[in-house]
C-alpha positions in Angstrom: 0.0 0.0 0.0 1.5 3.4 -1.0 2.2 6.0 1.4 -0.7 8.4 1.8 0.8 12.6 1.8 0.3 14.0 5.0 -0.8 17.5 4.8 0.3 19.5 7.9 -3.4 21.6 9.1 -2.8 24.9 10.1 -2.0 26.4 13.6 -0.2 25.8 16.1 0.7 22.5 18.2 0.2 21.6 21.9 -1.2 23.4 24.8 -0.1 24.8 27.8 0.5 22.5 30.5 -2.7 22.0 33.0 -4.9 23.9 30.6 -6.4 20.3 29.5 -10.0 18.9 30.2 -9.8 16.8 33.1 -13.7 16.1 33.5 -13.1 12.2 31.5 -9.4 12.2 32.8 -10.1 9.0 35.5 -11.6 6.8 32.1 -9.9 7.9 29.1 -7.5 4.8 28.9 -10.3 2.0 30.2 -10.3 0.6 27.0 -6.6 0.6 26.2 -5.2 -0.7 29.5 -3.4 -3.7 27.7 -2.2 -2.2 24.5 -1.0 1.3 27.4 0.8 -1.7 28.8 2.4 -3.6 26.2 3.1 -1.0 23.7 3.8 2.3 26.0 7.1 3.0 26.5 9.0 3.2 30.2 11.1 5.2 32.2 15.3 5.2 31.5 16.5 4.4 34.8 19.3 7.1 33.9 16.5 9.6 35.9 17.5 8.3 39.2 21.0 9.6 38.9 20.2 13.5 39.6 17.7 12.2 42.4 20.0 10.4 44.6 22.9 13.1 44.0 20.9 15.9 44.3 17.9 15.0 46.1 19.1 12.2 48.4 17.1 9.7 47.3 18.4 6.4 48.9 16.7 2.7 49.1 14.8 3.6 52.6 13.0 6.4 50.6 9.2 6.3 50.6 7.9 7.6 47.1 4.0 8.3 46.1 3.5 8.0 42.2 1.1 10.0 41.3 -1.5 8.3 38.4 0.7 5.3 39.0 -1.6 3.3 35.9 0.3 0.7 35.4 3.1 1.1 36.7 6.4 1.7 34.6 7.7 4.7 36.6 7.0 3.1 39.9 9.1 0.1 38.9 12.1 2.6 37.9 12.1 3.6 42.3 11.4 -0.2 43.1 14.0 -1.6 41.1 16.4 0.8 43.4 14.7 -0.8 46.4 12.6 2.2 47.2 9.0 1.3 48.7 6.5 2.6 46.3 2.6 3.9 47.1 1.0 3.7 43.5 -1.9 6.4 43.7 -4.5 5.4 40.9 -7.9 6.7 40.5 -8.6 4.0 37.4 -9.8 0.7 38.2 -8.4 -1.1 35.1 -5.4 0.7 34.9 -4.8 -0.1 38.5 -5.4 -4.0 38.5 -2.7 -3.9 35.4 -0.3 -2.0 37.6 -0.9 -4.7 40.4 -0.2 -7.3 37.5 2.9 -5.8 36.3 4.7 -5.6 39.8 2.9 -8.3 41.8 7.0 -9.4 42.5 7.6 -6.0 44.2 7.0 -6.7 48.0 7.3 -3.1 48.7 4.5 -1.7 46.2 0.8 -0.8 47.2 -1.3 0.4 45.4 -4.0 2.8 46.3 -7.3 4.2 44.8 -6.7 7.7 44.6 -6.2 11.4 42.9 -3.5 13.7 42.8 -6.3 16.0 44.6 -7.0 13.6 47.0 -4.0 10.6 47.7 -5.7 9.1 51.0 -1.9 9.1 52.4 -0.9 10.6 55.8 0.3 14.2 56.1 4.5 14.6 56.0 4.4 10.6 55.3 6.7 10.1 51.8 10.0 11.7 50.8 9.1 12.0 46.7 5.6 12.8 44.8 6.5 11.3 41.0 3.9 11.6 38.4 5.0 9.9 35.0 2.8 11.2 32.1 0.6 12.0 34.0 0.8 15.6 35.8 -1.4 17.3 32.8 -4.9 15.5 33.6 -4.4 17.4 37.6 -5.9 20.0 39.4 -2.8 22.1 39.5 -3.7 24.0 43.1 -5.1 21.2 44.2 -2.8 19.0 43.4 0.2 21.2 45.2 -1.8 21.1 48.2 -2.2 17.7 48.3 1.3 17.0 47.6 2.6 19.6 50.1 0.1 17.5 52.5 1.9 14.4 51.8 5.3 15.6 51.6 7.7 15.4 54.3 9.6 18.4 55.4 12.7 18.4 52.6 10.6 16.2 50.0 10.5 16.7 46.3 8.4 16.8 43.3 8.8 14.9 40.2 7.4 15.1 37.3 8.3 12.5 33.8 7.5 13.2 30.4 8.2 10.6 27.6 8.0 13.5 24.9 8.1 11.8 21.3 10.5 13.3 19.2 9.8 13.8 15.6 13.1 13.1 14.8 13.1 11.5 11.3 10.9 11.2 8.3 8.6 8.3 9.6 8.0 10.1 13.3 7.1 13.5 11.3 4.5 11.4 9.0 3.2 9.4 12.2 2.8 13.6 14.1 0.6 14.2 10.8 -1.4 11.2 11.5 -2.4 11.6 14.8 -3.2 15.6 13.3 -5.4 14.4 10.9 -7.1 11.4 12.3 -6.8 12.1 16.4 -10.5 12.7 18.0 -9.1 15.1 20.3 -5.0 15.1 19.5 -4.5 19.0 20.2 -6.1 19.4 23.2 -4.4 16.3 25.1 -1.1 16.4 23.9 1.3 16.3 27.2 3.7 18.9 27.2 5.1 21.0 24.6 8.7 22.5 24.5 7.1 26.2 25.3 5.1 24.6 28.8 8.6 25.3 30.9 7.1 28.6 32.5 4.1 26.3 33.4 5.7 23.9 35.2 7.7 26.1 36.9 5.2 27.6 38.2 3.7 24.9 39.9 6.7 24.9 42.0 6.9 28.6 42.4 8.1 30.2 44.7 11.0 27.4 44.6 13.2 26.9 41.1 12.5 23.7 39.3 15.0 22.2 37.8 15.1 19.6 34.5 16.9 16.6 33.0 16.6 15.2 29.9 17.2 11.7 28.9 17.3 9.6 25.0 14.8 7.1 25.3 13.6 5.0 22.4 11.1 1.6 21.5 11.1 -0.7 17.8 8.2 -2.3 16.5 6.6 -4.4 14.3 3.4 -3.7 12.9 1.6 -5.3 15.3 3.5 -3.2 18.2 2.9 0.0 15.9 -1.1 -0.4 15.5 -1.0 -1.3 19.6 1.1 1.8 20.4 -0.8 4.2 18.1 -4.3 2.2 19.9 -2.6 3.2 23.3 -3.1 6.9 22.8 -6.1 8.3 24.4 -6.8 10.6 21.1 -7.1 7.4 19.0 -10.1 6.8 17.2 -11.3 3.0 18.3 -13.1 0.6 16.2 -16.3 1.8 14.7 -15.1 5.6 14.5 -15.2 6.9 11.0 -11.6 8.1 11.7 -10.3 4.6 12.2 -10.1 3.1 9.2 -8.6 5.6 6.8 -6.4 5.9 9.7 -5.3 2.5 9.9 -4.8 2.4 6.0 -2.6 5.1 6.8 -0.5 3.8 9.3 -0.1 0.9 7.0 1.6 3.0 4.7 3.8 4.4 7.0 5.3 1.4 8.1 5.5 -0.3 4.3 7.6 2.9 3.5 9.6 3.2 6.0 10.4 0.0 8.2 13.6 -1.6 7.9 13.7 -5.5 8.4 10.3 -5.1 10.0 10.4 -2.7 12.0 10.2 0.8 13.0 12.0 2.8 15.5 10.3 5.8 17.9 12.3 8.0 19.5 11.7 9.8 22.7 13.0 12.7 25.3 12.3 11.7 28.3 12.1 15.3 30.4 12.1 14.9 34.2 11.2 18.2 35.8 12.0 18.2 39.9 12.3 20.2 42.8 10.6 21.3 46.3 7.3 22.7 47.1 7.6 24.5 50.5 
C-alpha cells in the first residue's frame, strides 16, 4: 500500500501544561489498558542519577507515584529498592499495575487522585507523576502534595516526549493531526510549557533533565502503540479506518527488516514545594 501525503493543518501544536479537560481524565485509557501496557514505552533508569545526587534519594525512601496506571515509573524507584505507594484513580489501569509488579513486595497500590491521595500528612519523601501531571488540578494538586510531603521532600514530574526526529516520526505527528479525536487538546507537554511547570513549583526553582529514550516495533506493536493513545479513534469511528490504512503505509515505506523505530525525550522536571 502506498504512502498516503500527509498535509500538515494549520495552527499551532500543543497546549499549555494544566490547561487540558480533566472532567473524563479517570476513564480515558479503560479501554486501552493492555495495549498502554504492552506497547507504551518506560522510564530510563538514567533519571534516578540526579535524584540520589541531588535530592538524596536512597533505598529507605518512601515515594507516592502519582497516576501510578500501570506502573512503569514506579518500577524505575522499586527496582532501586525504594517502597512505592501507587496512587491510581482508574480501576483497570490499577489492576494492570498490580499485574505488572505483583513481585515488588514493597509496592501498594492505592485508589486515589492527585487532589486527593488518602496518604498521611508529611508521610513520603518523593511525589512522581510519570505522564501523567497534565490530567491534575494544579492548586489542588500542590496542596495535596505539600500535605503528603515530608519536610525536605521533592516533586517529580516524567514526560516521555516523542521526538519527531526522522521522516517516519514526522508522517506518524501528521497522522495523529489528521485522524486524532481530540489530539491538540491532550497532547502532554510541549517545549514552550517550561514557565508552566515552573510555576507549579513557584516560589521554589525547578530544575530539568533530559534523557534519550527509544522503543522498535513491528506492525503489530505499531497499530497497539498508536491504539494506546487516548486521542485514538477506536473501532467503529469513521476516523479509524482511513487511519489504519494510513499507518499501514507508514510502516511499508519506511520500516527496515520489519520494523520501525520511535524515539523519545524523556524530560524529568524536579524540585521542592515548600
Amino acid at each position: 500500500m502506498p504512502c498516503a501525503h500527509l498535509s500538515k493543518p494549520g495552527g499551532k501544536l500543543g497546549v499549555h501544561y494544566w490547561q487540558m479537560p480533566i472532567s473524563d481524565a479517570k476513564e480515558r485509557f479503560s479501554s486501552r489498558v493492555d495495549n498502554y501496557l504492552r506497547y507504551r514505552p518506560q522510564y530510563p533508569p538514567e533519571i534516578l542519577g540526579p535524584l540520589w545526587k541531588e535530592c538524596g534519594l536512597t533505598a529507605d525512601s518512601i515515594v507516592a507515584d502519582i497516576g501510578c496506571g500501570t506502573g512503569f515509573l514506579a518500577k524505575v524507584f522499586l527496582d532501586y529498592g525504594s517502597r512505592v505507594f501507587g496512587i491510581e484513580p482508574n480501576n483497570g489501569m490499577r489492576e494492570a499495575g498490580d499485574r505488572f509488579l505483583k513481585d515488588y513486595p514493597k509496592f501498594l497500590s492505592l485508589p486515589g487522585t492527585a487532589e486527593d491521595t488518602s496518604l498521611p500528612e508529611h508521610s513520603v519523601d518523593f511525589v512522581t507523576a510519570g505522564q501523567a501531571a497534565h490530567w491534575f488540578d494544579r492548586a489542588r494538586a500542590r496542596g495535596e502534595f505539600c500535605r503528603i510531603l515530608r519536610r525536605g521532600g521533592w516533586a517529580v514530574l516524567v514526560w516521555n516526549e516523542r521526538a519527531n526526529s526522522t521522516p517516519f516520526l514526522e508522517q506518524y505527528e501528521q497522522l495523529l493531526e489528521i485522524y486524532g479525536t481530540d489530539y491538540r487538546e491532550v497532547r502532554s507537554i510541549d517545549r514552550e510549557s517550561s514557565a508552566s511547570v515552573a510555576g507549579f513549583f513557584a516560589p521554589n526553582p525547578v530544575l530539568r533533565k533530559t534523557f534519550h529514550n527509544r522503543q522498535e516495533f513491528d506492525f503489530r506493536g505499531l497499530r497497539g502503540r498508536l491504539l494506546s493513545s487516548s486521542y485514538a479513534p477506536e473501532e467503529g469511528h469513521a476516523n479509524y479506518p482511513p487511519m489504519m490504512a494510513t499507518l499501514a503505509g507508514l510502516f511499508e515505506r519506511y520500516q527496515k527488516s520489519g520494523m520501525v523505530e520511535f524515539d523519545y525525550e524523556t524530560h524529568m522536571y524536579y524540585g521542592q514545594l515548600s
